[in-house]
C-alpha atoms as a printed R data frame, in Angstrom:
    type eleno elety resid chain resno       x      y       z
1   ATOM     1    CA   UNK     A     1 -35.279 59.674 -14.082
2   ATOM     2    CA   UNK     A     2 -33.720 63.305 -14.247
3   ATOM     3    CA   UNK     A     3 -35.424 65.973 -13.116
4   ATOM     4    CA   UNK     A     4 -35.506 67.868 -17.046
5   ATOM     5    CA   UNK     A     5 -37.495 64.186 -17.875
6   ATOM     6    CA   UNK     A     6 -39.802 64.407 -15.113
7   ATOM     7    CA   UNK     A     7 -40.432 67.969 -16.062
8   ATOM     8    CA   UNK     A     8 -41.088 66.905 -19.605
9   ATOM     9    CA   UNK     A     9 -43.256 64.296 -19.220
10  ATOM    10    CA   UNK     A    10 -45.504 66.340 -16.599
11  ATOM    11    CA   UNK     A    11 -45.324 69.146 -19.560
12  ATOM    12    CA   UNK     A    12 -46.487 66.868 -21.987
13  ATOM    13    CA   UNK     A    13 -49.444 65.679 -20.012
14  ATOM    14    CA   UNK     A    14 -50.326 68.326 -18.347
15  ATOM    15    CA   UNK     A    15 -48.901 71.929 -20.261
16  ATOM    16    CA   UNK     A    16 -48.811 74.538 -17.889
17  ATOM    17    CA   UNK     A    17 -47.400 77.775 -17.705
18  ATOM    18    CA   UNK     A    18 -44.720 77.238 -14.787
19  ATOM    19    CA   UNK     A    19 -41.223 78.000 -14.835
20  ATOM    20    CA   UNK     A    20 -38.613 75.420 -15.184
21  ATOM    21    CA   UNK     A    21 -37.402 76.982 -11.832
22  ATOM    22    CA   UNK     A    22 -40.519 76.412  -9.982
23  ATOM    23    CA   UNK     A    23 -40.467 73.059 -11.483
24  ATOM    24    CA   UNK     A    24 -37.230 72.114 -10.111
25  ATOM    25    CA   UNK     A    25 -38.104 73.836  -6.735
26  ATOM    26    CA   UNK     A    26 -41.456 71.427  -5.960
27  ATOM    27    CA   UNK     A    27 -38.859 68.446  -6.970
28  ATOM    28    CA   UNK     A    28 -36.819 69.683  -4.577
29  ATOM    29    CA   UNK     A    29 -39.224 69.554  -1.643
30  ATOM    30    CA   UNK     A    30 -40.390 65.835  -3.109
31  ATOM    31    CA   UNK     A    31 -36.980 64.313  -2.674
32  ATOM    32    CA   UNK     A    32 -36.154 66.167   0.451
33  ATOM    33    CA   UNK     A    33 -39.613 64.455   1.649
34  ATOM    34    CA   UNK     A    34 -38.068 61.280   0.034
35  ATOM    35    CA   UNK     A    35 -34.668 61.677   1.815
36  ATOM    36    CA   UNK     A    36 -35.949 62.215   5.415
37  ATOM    37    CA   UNK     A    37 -38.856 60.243   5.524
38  ATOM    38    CA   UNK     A    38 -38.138 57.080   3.390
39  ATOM    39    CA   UNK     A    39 -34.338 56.631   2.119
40  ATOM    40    CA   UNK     A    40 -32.731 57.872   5.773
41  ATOM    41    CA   UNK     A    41 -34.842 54.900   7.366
42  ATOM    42    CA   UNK     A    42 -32.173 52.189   6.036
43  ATOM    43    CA   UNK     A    43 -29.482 50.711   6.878
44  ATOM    44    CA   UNK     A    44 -27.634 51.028   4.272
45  ATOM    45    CA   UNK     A    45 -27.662 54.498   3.588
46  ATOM    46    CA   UNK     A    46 -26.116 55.489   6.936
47  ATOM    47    CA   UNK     A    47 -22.234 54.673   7.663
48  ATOM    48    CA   UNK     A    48 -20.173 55.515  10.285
49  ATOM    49    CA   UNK     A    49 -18.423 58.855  10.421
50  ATOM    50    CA   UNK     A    50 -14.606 59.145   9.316
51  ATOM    51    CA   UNK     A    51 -11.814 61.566   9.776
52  ATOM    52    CA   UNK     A    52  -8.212 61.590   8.387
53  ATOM    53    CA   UNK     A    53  -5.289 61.183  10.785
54  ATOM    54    CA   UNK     A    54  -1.965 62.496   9.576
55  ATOM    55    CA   UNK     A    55   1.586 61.143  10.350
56  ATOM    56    CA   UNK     A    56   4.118 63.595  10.001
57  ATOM    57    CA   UNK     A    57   8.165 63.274   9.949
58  ATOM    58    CA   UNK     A    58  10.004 65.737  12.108
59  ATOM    59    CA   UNK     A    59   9.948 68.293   9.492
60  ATOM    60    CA   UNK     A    60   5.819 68.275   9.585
61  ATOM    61    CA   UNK     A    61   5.590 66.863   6.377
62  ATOM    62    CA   UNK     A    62   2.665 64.666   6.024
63  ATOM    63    CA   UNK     A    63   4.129 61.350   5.125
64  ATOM    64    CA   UNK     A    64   1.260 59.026   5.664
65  ATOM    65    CA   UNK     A    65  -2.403 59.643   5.664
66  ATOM    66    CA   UNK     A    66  -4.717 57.242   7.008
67  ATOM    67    CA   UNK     A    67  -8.719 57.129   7.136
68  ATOM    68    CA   UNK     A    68 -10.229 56.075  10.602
69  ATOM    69    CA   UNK     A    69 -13.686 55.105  11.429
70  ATOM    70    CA   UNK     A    70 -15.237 56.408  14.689
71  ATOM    71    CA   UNK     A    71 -17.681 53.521  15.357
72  ATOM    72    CA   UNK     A    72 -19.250 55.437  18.023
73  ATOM    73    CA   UNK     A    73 -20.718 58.279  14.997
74  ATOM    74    CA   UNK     A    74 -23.577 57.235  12.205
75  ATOM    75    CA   UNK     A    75 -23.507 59.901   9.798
76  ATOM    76    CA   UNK     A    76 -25.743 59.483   6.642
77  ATOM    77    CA   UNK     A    77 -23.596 58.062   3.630
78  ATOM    78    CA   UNK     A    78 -24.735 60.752   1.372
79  ATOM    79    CA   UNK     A    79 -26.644 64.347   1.738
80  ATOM    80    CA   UNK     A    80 -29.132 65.608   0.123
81  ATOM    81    CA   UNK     A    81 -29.137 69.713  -0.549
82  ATOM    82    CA   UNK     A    82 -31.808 70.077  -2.898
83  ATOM    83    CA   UNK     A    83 -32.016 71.510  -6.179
84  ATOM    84    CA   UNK     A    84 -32.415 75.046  -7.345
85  ATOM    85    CA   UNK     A    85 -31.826 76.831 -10.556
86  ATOM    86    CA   UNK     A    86 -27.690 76.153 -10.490
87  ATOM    87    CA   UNK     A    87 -28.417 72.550 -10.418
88  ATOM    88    CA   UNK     A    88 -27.873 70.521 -14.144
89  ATOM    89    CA   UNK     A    89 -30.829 69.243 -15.614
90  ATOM    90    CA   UNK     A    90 -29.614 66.126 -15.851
91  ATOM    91    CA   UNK     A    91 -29.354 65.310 -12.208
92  ATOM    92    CA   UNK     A    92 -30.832 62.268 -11.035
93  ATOM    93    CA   UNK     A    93 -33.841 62.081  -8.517
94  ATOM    94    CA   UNK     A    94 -33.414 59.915  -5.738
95  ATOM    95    CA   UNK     A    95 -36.684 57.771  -6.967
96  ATOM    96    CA   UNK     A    96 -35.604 54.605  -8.388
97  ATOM    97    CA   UNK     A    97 -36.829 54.301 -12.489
98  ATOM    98    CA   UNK     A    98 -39.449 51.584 -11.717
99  ATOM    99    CA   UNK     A    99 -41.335 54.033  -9.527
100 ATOM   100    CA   UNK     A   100 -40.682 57.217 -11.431
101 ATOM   101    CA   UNK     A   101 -43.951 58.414 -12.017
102 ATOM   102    CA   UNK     A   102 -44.133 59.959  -8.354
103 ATOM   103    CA   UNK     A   103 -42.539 62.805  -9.784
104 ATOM   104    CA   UNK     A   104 -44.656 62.970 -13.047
105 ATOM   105    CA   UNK     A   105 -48.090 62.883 -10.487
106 ATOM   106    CA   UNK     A   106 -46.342 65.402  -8.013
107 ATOM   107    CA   UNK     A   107 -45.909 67.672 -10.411
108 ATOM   108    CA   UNK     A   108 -49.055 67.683 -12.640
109 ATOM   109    CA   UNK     A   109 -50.759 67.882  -8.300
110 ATOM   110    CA   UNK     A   110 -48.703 71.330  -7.774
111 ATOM   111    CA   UNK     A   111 -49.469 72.557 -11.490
112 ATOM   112    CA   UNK     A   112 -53.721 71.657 -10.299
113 ATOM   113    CA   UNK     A   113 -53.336 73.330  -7.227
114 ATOM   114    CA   UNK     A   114 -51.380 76.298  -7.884
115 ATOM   115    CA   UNK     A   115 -53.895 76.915 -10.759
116 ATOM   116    CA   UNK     A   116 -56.603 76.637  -8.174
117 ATOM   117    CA   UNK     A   117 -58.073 73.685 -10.147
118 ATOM   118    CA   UNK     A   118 -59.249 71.883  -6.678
119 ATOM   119    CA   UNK     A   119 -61.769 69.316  -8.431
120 ATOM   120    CA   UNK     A   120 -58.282 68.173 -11.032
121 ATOM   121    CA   UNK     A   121 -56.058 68.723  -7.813
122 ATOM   122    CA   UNK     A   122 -58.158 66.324  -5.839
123 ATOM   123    CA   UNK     A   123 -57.990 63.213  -8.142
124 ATOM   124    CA   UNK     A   124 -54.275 64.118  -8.974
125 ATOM   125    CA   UNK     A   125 -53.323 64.351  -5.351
126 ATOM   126    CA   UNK     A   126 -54.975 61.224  -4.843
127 ATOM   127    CA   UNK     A   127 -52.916 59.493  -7.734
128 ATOM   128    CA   UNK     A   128 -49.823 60.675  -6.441
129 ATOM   129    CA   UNK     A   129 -50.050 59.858  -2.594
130 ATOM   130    CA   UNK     A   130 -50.665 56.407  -4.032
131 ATOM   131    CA   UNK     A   131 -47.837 56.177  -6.344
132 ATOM   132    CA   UNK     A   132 -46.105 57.778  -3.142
133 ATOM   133    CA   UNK     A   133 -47.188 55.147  -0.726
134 ATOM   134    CA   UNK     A   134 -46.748 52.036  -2.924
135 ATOM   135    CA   UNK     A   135 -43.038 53.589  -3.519
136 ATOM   136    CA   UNK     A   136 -42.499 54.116  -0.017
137 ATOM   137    CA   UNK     A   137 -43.912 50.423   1.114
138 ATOM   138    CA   UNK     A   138 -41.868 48.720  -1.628
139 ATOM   139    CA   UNK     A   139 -38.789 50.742   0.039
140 ATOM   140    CA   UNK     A   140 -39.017 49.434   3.049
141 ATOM   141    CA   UNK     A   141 -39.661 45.943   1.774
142 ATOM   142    CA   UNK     A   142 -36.676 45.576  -0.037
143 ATOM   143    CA   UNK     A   143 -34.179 47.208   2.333
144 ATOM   144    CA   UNK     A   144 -33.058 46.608   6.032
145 ATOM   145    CA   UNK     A   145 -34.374 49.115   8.274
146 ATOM   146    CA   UNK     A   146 -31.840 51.403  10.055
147 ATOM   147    CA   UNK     A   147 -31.373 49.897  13.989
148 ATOM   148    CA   UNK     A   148 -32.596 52.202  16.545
149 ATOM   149    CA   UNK     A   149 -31.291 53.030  20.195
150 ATOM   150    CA   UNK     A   150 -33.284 51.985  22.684
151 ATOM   151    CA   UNK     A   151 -33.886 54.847  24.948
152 ATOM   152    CA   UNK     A   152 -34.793 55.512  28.732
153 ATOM   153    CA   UNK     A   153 -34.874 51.594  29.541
């Protein structure tokens, strides 16, 4: 999902009178939420961290470049620096399809809330941190969590 369909759909259901930049800013914090808390907890999105090492002929010209891992350094494999009103609408959120609808029930919870709706913002908070969870738990089902150090043993 993109984050112009997520704002659509949540539109659709739920019309509001929000800008598309507010929009993309509570996105923003859901997938920064998503990134910390549920994708940086695997395996495989962590690699180790690589620098470039140079050889040069006696003139300094670079003549061969070479990539090296330093197996001692886990970096993440890929950052996340949120979205703001630069970003293209058609960026994708880090949600896989199948559990998409987080983003549709985020957003109609922060259009409830900001509109002071508490009753609507109840029940819709509820949906989401459901949709949330079971996203979260299927996650960590279906990839290999990241190994820890063991510390102060």
């Amino acid at each position: 999902m993109t984050i112009e369909q997520a704002i659509d759909r949540a539109d659709r259901l739920r019309p509001n009178q929000f800008s598309i930049t507010e929009k993309v800013r509570w996105l923003s914090e859901l997938d920064a939420q998503v990134y910390s808390e549920v994708l940086l907890m695997a395996e495989e999105n962590w690699k180790f961290k690589t620098y470039i090492e140079n050889t040069e002929d006696e003139n300094g010209n670079v003549i061969q470049t070479k990539e090296i891992e330093d197996t001692s350094t886990l970096v993440p494999a890929f950052e996340f620096d949120g979205y703001d009103e630069t970003t293209p609408l058609d960026t994708p959120l880090l949600i896989e399809d199948i559990y998409a609808n987080v983003y549709v029930d985020y957003l109609i919870s922060k259009f409830d809330y900001a509109n002071r709706e508490y009753a609507s913002y109840n029940n819709s908070a509820l949906v989401f941190n459901n949709q949330y969870q079971s996203y979260t738990v299927w996650y960590r089902r279906n990839h290999k969590p990241r190994a820890r150090k063991v510390r102060g043993i």
